[in-house]
Short mmCIF file of the C-alpha atoms (twelve columns), coordinates in Angstrom:
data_MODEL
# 
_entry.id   MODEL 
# 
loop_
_atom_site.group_PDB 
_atom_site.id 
_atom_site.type_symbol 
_atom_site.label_atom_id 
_atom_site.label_alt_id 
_atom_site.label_comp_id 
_atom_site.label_asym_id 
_atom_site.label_seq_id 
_atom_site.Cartn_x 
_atom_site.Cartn_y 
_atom_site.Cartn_z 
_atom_site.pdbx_PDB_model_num 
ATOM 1  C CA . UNK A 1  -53.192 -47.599 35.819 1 
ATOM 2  C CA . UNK A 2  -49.642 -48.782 35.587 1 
ATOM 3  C CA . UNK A 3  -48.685 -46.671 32.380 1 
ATOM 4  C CA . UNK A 4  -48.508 -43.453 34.343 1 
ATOM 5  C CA . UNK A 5  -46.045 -44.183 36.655 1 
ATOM 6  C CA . UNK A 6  -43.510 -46.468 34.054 1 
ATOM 7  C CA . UNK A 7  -43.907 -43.228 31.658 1 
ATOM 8  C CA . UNK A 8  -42.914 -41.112 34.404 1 
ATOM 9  C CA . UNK A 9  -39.866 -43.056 35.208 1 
ATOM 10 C CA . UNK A 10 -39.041 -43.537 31.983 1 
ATOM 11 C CA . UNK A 11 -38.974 -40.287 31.827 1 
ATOM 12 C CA . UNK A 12 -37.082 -39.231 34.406 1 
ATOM 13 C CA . UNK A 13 -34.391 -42.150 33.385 1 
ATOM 14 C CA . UNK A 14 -33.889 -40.450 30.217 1 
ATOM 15 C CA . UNK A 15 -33.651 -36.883 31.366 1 
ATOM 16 C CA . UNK A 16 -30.881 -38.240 33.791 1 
ATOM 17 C CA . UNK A 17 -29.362 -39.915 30.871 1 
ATOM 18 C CA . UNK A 18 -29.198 -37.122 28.629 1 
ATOM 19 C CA . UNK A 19 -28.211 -34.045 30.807 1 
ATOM 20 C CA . UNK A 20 -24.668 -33.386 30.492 1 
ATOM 21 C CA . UNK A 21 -23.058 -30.397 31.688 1 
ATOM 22 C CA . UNK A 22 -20.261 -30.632 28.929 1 
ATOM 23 C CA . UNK A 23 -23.212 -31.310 26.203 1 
ATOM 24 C CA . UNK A 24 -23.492 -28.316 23.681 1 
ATOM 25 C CA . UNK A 25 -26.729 -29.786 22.306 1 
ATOM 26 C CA . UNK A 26 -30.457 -29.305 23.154 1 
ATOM 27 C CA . UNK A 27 -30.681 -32.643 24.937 1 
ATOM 28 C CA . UNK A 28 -28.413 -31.950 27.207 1 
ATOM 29 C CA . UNK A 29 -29.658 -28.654 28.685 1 
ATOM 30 C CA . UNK A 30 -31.523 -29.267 31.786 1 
ATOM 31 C CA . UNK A 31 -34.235 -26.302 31.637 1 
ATOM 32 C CA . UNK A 32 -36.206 -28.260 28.678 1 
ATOM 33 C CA . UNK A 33 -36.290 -31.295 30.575 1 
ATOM 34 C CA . UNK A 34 -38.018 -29.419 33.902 1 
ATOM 35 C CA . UNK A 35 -40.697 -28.224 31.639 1 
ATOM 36 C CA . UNK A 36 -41.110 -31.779 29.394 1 
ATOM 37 C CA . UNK A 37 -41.551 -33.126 33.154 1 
ATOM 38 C CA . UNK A 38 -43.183 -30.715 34.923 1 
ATOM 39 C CA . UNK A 39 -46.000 -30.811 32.180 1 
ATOM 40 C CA . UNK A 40 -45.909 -34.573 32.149 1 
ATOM 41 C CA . UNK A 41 -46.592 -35.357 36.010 1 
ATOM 42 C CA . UNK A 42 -50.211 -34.256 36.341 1 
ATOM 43 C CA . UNK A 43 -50.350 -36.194 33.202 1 
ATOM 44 C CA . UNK A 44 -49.242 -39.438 34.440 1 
ATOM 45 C CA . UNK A 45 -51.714 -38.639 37.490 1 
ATOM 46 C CA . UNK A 46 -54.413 -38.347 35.291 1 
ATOM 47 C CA . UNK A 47 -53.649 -41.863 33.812 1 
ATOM 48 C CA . UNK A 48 -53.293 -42.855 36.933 1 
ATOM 49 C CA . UNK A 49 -56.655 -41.959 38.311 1 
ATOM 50 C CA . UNK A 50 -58.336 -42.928 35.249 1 
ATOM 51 C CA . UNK A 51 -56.929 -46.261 35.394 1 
ATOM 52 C CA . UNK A 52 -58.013 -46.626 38.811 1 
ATOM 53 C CA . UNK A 53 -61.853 -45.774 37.772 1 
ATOM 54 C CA . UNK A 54 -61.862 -48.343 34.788 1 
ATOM 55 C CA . UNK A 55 -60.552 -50.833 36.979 1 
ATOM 56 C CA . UNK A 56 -63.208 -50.155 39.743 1 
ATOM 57 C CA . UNK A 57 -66.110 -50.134 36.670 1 
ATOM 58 C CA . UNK A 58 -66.852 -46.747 37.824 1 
ATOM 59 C CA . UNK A 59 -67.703 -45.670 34.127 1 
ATOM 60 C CA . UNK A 60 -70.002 -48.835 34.010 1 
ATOM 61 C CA . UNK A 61 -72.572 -47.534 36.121 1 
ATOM 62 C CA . UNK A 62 -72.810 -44.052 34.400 1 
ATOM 63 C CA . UNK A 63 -73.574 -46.497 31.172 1 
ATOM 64 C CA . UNK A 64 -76.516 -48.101 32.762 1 
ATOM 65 C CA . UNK A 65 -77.979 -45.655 34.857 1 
ATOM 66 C CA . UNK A 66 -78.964 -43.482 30.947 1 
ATOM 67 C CA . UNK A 67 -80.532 -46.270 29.589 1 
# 
């Protein structure tokens, strides 16, 4: 539940880290880091919600309600 929001900050940090507007490289170009991100969030919101339903034993009662 935690690991979605520290890997989106992480995230961010480094993209703020790395874009330079003097930077001829890749890296340092901010248009792949919108799309890295921008593809990443509903990730980290997935986590997110997933973490939330393991830690309410929501897939627990799926499990014993088939057997």
């Amino acid at each position: 539940m935690l690991l979605g929001p520290l890997l989106f900050v992480l995230l961010v940090w480094s993209a703020s880290n790395n874009i330079k507007t003097s930077g001829n490289s890749d890296i340092s170009n901010p248009v792949p880091w919108i799309i890295i991100i921008s593809i990443f969030a509903p990730i980290a919101v997935g986590l997110c919600i997933f973490g939330w339903y393991c830690w309410k034993e929501e897939y627990n009662d799926e499990i014993t309600n088939q057997r």
